[in-house]
PLY file of the C-alpha trace (Angstrom):
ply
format ascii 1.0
element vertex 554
property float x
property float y
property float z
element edge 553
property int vertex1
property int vertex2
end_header
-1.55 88.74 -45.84
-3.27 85.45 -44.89
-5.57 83.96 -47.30
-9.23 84.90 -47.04
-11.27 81.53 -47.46
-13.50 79.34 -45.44
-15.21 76.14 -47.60
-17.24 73.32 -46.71
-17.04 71.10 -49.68
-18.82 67.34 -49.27
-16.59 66.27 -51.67
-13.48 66.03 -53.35
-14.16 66.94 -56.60
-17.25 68.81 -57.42
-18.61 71.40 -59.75
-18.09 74.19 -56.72
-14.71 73.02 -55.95
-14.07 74.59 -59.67
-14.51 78.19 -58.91
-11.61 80.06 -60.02
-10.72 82.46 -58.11
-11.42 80.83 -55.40
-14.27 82.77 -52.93
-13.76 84.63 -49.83
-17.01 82.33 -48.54
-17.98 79.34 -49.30
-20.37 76.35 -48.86
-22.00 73.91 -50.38
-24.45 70.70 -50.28
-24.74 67.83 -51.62
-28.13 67.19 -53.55
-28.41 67.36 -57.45
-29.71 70.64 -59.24
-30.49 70.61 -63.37
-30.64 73.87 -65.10
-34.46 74.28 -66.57
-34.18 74.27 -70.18
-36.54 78.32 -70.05
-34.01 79.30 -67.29
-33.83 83.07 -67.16
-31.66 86.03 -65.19
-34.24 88.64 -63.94
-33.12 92.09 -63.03
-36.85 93.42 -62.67
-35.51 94.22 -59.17
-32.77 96.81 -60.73
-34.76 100.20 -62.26
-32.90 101.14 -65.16
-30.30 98.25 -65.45
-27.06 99.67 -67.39
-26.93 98.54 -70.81
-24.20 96.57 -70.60
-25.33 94.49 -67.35
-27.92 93.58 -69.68
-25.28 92.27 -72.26
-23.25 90.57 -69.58
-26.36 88.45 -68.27
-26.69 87.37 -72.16
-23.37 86.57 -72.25
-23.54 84.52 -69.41
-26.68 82.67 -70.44
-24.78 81.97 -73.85
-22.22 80.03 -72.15
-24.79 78.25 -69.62
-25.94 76.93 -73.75
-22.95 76.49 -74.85
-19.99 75.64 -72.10
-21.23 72.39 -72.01
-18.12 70.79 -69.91
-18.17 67.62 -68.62
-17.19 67.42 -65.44
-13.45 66.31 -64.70
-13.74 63.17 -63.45
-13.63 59.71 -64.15
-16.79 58.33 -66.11
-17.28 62.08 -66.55
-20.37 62.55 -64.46
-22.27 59.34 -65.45
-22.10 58.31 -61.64
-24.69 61.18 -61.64
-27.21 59.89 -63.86
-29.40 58.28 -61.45
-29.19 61.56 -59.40
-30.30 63.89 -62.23
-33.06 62.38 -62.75
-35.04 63.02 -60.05
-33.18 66.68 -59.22
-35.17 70.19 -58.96
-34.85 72.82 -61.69
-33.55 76.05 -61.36
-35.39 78.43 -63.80
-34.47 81.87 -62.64
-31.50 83.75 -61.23
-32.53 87.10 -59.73
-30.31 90.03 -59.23
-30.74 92.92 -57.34
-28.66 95.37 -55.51
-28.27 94.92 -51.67
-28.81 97.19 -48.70
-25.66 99.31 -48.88
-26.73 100.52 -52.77
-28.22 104.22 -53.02
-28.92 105.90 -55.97
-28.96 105.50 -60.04
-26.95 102.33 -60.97
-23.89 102.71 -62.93
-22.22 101.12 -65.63
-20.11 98.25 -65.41
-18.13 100.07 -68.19
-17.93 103.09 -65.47
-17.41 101.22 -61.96
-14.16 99.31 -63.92
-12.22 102.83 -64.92
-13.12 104.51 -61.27
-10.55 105.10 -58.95
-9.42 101.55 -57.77
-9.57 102.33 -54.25
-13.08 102.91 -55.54
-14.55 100.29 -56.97
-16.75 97.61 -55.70
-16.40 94.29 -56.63
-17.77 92.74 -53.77
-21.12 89.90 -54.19
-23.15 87.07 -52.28
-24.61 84.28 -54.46
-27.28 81.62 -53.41
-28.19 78.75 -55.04
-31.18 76.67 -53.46
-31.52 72.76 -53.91
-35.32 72.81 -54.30
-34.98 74.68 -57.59
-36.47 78.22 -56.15
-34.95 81.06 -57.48
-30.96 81.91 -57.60
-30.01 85.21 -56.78
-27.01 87.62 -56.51
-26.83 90.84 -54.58
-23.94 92.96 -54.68
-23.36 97.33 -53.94
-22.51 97.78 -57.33
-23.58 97.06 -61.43
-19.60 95.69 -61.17
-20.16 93.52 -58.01
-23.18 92.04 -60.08
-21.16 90.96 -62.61
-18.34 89.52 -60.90
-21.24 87.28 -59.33
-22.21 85.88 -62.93
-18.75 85.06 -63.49
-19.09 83.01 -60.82
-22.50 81.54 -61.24
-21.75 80.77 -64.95
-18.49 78.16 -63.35
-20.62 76.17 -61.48
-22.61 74.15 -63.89
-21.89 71.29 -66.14
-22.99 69.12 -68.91
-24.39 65.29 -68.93
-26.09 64.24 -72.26
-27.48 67.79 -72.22
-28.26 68.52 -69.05
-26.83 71.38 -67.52
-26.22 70.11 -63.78
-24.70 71.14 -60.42
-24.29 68.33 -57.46
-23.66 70.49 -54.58
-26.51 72.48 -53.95
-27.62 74.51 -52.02
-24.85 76.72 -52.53
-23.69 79.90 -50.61
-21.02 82.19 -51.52
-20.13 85.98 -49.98
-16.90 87.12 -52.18
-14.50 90.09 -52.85
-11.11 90.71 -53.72
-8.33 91.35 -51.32
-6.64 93.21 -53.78
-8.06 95.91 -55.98
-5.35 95.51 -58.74
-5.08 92.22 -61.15
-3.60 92.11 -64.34
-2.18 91.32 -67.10
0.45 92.88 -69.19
0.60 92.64 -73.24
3.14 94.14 -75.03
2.14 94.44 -78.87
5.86 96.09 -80.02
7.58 93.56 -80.44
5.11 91.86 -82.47
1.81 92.93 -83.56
-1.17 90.85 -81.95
-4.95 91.51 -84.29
-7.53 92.98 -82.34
-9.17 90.27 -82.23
-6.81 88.39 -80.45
-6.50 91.37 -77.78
-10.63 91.09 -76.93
-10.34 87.24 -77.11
-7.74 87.65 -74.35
-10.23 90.03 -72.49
-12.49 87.82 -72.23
-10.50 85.52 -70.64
-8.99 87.70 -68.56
-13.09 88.56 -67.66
-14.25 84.93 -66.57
-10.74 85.25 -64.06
-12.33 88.79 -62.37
-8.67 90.22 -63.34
-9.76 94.44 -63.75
-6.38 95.69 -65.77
-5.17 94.89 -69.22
-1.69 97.15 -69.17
-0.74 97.75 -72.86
2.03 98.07 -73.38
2.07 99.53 -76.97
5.20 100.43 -78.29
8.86 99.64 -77.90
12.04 100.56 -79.83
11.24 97.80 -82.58
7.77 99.15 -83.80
5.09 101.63 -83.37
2.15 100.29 -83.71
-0.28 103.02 -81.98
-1.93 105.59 -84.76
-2.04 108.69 -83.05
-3.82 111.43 -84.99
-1.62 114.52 -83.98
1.60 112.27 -84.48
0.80 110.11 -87.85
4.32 109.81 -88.69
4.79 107.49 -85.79
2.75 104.93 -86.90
2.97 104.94 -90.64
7.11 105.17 -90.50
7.49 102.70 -87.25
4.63 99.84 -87.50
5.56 96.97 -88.77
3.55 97.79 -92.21
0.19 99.35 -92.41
-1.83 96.92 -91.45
0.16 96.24 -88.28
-1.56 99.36 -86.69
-3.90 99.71 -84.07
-6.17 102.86 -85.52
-8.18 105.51 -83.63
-11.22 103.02 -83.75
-9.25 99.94 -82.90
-8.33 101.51 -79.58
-12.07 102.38 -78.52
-13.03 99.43 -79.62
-10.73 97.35 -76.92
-11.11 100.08 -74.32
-14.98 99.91 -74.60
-15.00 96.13 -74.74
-12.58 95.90 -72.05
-14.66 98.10 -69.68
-18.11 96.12 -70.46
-15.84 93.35 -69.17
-14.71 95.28 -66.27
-11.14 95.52 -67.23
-9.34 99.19 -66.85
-6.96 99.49 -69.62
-3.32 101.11 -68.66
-2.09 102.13 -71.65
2.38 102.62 -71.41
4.46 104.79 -73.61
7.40 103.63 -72.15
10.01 106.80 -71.92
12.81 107.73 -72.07
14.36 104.52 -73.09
12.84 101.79 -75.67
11.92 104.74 -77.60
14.59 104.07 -81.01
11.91 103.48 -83.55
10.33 107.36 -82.64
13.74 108.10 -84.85
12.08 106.90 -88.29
10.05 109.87 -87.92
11.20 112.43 -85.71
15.11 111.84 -85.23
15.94 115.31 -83.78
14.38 113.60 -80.70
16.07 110.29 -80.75
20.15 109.64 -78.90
22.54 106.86 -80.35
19.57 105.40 -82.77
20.99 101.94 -84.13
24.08 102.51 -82.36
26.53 99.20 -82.65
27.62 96.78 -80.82
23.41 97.57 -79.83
24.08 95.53 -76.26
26.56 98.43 -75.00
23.78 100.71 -76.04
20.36 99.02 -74.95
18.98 96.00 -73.43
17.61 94.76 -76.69
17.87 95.85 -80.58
17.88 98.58 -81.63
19.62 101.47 -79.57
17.92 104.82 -78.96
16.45 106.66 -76.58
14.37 110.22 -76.15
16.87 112.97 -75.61
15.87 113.74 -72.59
17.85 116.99 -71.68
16.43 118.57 -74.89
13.62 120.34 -73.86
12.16 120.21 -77.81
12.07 116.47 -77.33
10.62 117.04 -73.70
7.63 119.47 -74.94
7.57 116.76 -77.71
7.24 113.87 -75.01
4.31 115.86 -73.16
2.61 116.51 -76.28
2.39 112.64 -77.59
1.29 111.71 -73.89
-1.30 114.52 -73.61
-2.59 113.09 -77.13
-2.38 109.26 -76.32
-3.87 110.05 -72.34
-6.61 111.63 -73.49
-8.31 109.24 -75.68
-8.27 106.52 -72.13
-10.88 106.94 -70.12
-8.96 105.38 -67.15
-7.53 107.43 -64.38
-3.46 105.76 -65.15
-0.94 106.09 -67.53
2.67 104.46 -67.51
5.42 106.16 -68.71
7.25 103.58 -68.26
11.21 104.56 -67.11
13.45 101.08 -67.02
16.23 100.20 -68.48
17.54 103.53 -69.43
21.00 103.17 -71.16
23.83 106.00 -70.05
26.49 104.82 -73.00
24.08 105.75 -75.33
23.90 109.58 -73.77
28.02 109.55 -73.20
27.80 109.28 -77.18
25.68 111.48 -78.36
26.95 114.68 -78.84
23.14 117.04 -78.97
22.77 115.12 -75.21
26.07 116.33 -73.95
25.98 119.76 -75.44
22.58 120.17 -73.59
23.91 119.17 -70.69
26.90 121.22 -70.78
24.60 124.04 -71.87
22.04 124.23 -68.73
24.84 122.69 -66.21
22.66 119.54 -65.60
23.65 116.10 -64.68
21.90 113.64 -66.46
19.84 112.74 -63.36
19.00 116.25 -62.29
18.02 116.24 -66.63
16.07 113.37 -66.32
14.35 114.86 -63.42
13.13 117.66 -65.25
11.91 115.79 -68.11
9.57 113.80 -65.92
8.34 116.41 -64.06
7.46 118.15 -67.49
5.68 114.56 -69.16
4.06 113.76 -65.54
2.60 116.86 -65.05
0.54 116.63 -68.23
-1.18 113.91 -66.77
-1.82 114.90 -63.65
-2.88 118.47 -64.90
-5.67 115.55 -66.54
-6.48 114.03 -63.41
-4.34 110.92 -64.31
-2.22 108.74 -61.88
1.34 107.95 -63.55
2.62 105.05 -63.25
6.01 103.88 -63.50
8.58 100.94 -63.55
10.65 100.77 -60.46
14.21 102.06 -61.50
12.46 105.57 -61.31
12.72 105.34 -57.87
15.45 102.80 -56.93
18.09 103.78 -59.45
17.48 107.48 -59.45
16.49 110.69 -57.68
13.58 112.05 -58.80
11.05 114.09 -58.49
7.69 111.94 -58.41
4.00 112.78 -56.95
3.59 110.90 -53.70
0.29 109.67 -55.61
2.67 107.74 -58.74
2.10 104.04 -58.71
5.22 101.91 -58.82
5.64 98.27 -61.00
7.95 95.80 -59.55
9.87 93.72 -62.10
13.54 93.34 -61.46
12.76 91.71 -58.78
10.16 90.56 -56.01
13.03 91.34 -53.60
12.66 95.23 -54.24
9.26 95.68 -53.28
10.02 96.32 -49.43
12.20 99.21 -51.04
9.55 100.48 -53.30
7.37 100.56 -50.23
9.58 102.40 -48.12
9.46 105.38 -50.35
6.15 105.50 -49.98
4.93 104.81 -53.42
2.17 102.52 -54.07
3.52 99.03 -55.58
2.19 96.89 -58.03
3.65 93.36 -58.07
5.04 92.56 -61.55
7.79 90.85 -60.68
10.00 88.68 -62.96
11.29 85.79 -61.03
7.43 84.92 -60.71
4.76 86.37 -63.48
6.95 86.98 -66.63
5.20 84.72 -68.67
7.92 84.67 -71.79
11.01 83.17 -69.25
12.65 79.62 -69.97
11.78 79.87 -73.84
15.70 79.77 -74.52
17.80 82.76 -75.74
16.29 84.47 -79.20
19.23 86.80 -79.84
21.12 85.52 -82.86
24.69 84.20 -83.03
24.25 82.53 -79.65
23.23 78.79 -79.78
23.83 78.17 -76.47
21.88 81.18 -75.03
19.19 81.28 -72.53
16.64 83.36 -71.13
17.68 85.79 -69.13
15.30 85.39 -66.84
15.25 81.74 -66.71
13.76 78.90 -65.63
10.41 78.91 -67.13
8.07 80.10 -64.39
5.16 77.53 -63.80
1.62 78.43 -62.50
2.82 76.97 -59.45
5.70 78.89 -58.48
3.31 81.91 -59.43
0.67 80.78 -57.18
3.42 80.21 -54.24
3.70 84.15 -54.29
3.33 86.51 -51.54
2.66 89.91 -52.19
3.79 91.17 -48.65
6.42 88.68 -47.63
9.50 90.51 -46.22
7.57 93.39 -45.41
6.38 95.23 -42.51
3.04 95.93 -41.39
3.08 99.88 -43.38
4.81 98.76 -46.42
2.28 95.83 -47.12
-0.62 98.64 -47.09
1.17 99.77 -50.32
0.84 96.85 -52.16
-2.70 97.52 -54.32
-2.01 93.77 -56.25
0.01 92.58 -59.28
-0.14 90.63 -62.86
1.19 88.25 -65.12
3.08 89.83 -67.84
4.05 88.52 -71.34
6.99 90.43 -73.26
6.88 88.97 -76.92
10.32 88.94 -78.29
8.81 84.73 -79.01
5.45 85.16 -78.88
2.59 86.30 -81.29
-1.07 85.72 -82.13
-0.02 81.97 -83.16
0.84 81.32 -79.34
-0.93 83.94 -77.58
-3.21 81.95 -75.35
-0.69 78.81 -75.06
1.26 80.99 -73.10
-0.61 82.90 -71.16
-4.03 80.30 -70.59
-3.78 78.99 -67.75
-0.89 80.21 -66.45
-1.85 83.92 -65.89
-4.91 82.61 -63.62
-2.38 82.04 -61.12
-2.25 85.57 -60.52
-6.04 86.33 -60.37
-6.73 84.19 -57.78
-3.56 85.21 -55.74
-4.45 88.56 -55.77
-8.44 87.90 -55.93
-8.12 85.40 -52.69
-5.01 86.39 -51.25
-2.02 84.35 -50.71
-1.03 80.66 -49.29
-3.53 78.88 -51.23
-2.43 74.83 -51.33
-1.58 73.79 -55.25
-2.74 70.52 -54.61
-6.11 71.91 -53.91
-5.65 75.10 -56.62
-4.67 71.95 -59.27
-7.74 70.52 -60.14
-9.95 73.93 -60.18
-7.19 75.46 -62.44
-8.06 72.07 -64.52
-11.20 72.84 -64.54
-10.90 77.01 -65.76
-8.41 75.84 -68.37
-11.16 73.37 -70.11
-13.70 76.00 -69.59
-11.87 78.46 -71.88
-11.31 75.38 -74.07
-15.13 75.14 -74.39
-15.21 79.01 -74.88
-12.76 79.49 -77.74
-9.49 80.01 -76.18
-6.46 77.72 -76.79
-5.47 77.14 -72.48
-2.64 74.45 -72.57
-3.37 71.44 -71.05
-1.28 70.96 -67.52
-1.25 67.20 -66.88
-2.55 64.30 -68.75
-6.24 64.16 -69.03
-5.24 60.77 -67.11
-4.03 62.87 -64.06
-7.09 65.56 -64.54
-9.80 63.16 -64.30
-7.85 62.09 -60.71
-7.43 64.69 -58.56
-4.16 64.00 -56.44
-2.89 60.72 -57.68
-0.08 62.48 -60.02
1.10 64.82 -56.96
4.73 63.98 -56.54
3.97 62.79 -53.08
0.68 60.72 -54.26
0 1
1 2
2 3
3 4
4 5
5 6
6 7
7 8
8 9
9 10
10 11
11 12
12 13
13 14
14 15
15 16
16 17
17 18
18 19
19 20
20 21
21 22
22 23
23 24
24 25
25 26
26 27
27 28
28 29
29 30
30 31
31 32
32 33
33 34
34 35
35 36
36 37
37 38
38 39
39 40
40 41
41 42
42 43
43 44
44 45
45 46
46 47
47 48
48 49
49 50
50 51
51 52
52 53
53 54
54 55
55 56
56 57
57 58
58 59
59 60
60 61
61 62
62 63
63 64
64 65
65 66
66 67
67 68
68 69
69 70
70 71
71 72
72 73
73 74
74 75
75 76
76 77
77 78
78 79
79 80
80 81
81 82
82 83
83 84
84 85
85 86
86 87
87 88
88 89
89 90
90 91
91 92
92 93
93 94
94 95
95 96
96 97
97 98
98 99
99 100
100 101
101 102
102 103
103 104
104 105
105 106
106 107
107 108
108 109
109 110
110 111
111 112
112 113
113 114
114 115
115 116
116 117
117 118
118 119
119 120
120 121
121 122
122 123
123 124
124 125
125 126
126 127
127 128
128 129
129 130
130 131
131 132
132 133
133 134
134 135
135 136
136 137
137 138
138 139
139 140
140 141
141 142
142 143
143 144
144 145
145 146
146 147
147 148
148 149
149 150
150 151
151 152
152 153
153 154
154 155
155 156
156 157
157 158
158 159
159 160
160 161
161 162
162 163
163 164
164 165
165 166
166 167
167 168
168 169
169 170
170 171
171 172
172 173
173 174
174 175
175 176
176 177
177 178
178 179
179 180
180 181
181 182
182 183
183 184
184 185
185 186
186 187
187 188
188 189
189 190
190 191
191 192
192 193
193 194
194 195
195 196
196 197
197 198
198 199
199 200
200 201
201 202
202 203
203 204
204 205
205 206
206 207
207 208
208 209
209 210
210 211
211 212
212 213
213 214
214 215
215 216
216 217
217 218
218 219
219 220
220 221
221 222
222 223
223 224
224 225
225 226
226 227
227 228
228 229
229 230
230 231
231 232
232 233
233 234
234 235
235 236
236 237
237 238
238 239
239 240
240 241
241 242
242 243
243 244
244 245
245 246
246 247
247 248
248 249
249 250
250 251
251 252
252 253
253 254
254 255
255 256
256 257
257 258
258 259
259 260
260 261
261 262
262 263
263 264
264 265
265 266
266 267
267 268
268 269
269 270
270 271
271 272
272 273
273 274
274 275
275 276
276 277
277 278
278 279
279 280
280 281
281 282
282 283
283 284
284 285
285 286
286 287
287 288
288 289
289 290
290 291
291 292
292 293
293 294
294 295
295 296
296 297
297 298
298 299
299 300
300 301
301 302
302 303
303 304
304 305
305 306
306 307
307 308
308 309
309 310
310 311
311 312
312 313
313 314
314 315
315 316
316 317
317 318
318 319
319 320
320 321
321 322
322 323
323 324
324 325
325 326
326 327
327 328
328 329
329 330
330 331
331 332
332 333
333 334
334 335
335 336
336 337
337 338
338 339
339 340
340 341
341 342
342 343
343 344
344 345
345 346
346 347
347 348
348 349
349 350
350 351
351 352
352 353
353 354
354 355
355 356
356 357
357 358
358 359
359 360
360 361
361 362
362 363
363 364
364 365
365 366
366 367
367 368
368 369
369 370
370 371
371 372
372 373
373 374
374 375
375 376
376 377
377 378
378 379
379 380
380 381
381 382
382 383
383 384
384 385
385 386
386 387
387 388
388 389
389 390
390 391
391 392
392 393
393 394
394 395
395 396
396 397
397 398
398 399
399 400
400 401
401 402
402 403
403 404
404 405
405 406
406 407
407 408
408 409
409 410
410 411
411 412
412 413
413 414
414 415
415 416
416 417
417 418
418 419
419 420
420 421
421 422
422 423
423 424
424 425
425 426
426 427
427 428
428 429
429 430
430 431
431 432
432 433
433 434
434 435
435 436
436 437
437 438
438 439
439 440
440 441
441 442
442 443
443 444
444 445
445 446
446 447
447 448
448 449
449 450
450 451
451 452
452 453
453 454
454 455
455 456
456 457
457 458
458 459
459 460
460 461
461 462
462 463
463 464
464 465
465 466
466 467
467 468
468 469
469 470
470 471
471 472
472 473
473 474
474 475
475 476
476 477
477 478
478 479
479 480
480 481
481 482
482 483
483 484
484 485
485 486
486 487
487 488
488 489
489 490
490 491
491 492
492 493
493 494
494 495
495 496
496 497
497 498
498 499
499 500
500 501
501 502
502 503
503 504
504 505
505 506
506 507
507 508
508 509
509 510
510 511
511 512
512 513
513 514
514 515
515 516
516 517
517 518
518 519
519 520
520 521
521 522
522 523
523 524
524 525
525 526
526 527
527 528
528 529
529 530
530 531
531 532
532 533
533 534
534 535
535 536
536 537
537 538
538 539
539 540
540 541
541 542
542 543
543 544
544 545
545 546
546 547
547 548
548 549
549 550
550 551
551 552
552 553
């Protein structure tokens, strides 16, 4: 798909050429515009504006105080001293909705868990030069507030004046893809709430609309869930290594306000070994040695799956955890299953033997029986992509498929028919090229080396290598961050900048030009800076304040 974007930018560098993601429309002028120190967001227009709109325009008015960013270039904006001066003031933004709106408005919280071939995200900002009022219009409460995201990234700060040099400033915007994410798994090790809303936020100010939580592997499980407690207080870490009852609205809630659907993953059959510290009737080959004949990663086990006490069992726990997401998708995840560790265990064969199954033809059944649960809720499952690559299995024509082996299997994904998500390793695994972390193996590497950079991320195309029909399957993709290395100490390191690479892929479309991508990807990463989260620098300050003169061809 060819990248959605026409700009008219006077110059180089300037505070609109900082919009991340970039916008399906764009222009701009050239004449200085100070934010009035009374400014104000007015939604008079909107009868009965949802509550959290109304939190979301304070939010954005906080960081219009407090962002205060210079702007990223040399001198840091003095050039514009002379300029500021003598500028207009811009003391109200209005919003409103626009012509295609009917009806009671609805909460962003609401619009975010809809159907995603539902929502509307779409927006047109204007910004005048002679300091008359600002205004967004969008069809939606979650249109509006991808339009403040925006608004709130084109101002900065000169001895305490909030500033823009490009007005006036047009923008009409929406996402080519419905579907941008980012993936967090908190198994491996345990990441405080706090850290989870922090990354929220950031994932927010990006317009990304799914965190996928991935909550609980074979090493820990850190989920409570009230008709299960023994899962939780025999397989987290240590009791206060769990997220409770509470702890789960709380990110779901602030997540929505945010306009970020949460997919919540109990990944079965495999990764499922530490469910044996409290229910190991259910549990094959559980700490089975040498562990790499018998899983990917330590320990071994996995669900029973021909059992059909552990497959009741399976429904049950997904009913329970389902039901407390508001969303309309689950994952129940499905890679990596192991077969040594069913040839060993002797209650797997015997229930094989006894119903004259194959293990396929078992596994088929089992995900019939936890799939159906959620349907039978109006849920969408969602699964990795060996569910329908490596086996043959029964799935709703409505499942949702993640990509991760490789970006190569997509066009096979497609051409079952299944909706895709783009996940794929060789370009958004965020935890590649951090060197082997298995023991006894000083010369080990990643397996899915080299590191991937926010550039080779940002080179992706979601459709490349299909045809025409199997692109219309791709609904977008994320950045994912499996934590085997990583925990609250290096959380946003990590992932800050890098998974913005994504957003705006998926946001904008593909074929955007890194050179160009470079300095507004600058420019978000010392935002979040100025907003409390730890983005890594990418080049030198040197090269930052220079747009183009540390480009390998410069």
């Amino acid at each position: 798909m060819a990248r959605r974007c026409f700009l008219v930018v006077a110059a180089v560098v300037s505070a609109v050429s900082a919009l991340w993601p970039l916008p399906t429309d764009l222009s701009t002028g050239s004449t200085a515009l100070t934010l009035a120190s009374d400014f104000d967001i007015d939604v008079s227009a909107i009868s009965n504006p949802p509550q959290d709109l109304l939190d979301a325009i304070s939010r954005t008015k906080g960081y219009l105080q407090t962002d205060q960013l210079e702007a990223l270039v040399v001198g840091r904006g003095a050039s514009y001293t002379e300029s500021l001066q003598n500028a207009s003031s811009l003391s109200s933004l209005v919003l409103s909705f626009d012509s295609g709106f009917s009806g009671e408005p609805t909460s962003i919280a609401e619009e975010a868990v809809d159907d995603i071939d539902s929502r509307v995200e779409g927006y047109n900002l204007i910004v005048p030069k002679d300091g008359s009022s600002a205004s967004i219009k969008a069809n939606s409460t979650l249109g509006l507030f991808r339009g403040l995201s925006t608004f709130s990234q084109l101002w900065y700060d000169l001895n305490n004046t909030t500033y823009t040099v490009e007005a006036p400033i047009t923008i009409t915007d929406s996402p080519v893809y419905p579907y941008r994410g980012f993936m967090l798994d908190t198994a491996r090790n345990y990441f405080p709430v706090s850290d989870i809303l922090r990354t929220l936020d950031a994932m927010s100010w990006v317009k990304m609309t799914t965190f996928h939580w991935h909550m609980v592997d074979s090493q820990s499980f850190p989920l409570e869930v009230p008709e299960f407690p023994e899962l939780s207080a025999n397989g987290a870490y240590g009791p206060s290594l769990v997220y409770s009852t509470d702890d789960v609205q709380n990110i779901i809630s602030y997540a929505a306000a945010r306009g970020i659907d949460v997919l919540p993953e109990i990944d079965t059959p495999g990764h499922t070994a530490i469910i044996a510290e409290a229910y190991p009737e259910h549990v094959a080959c559980p700490g089975a040695t040498p562990w790499a004949t018998y899983a990917n990663e330590p320990p071994a086990g996995q669900l029973r799956l021909a059992n059909a006490n552990t497959t009741n069992f399976t429904a049950s726990l997904v009913s329970s955890v389902s039901s407390r997401f508001p969303g309309r998708y689950f994952s129940t995840g499905g890679d990596e299953l192991n077969t040594e560790c069913y040839a060993i265990d002797g209650s797997t064969q015997a229930d094989l033997n006894a119903t004259g199954k194959t293990l396929e033809q078992a596994l088929d059944t089992f995900t019939q029986a936890v799939h159906s649960v959620l349907e039978d809720s109006g849920k969408t499952p969602v699964v990795w992509e060996e569910m329908v690559l490596n086996f043959n299995l029964t799935l709703s024509n409505n499942t949702i498929v993640m990509v991760w082996i490789s970006s190569a299997d997509a066009a096979a994904v497609a051409d079952k028919g299944f909706r895709l998500v783009q996940a794929p390793s060789d370009y958004f695994y965020l935890d590649c090229g951090a060197g082997g972390w298995v023991g006894a193996s000083p010369a080990g590497n990643s397996w899915c080396d080299p590191f991937k950079t926010w550039q080779y991320a940002y080179s992706f195309d979601p459709v490349a290598n299909m045809t025409e029909t199997q692109a219309k399957l791709v609904i977008g993709g994320e950045h994912l961050l499996w934590t085997e290395q990583s925990h609250a100490s290096n959380l946003d390191s990590i992932v800050w900048p890098r998974a913005a690479a994504s957003a705006e892929v998926f946001w904008s479309g593909p074929g955007g030009n890194t050179s160009e991508a470079l300095p507004r990807l600058h420019d978000i990463a010392f935002r979040m800076t100025q907003r409390g989260v730890g983005a890594i620098a990418l080049q030198p300050l040197w090269c930052a304040l220079r747009p183009g003169v540390c480009d390998v061809t410069a």
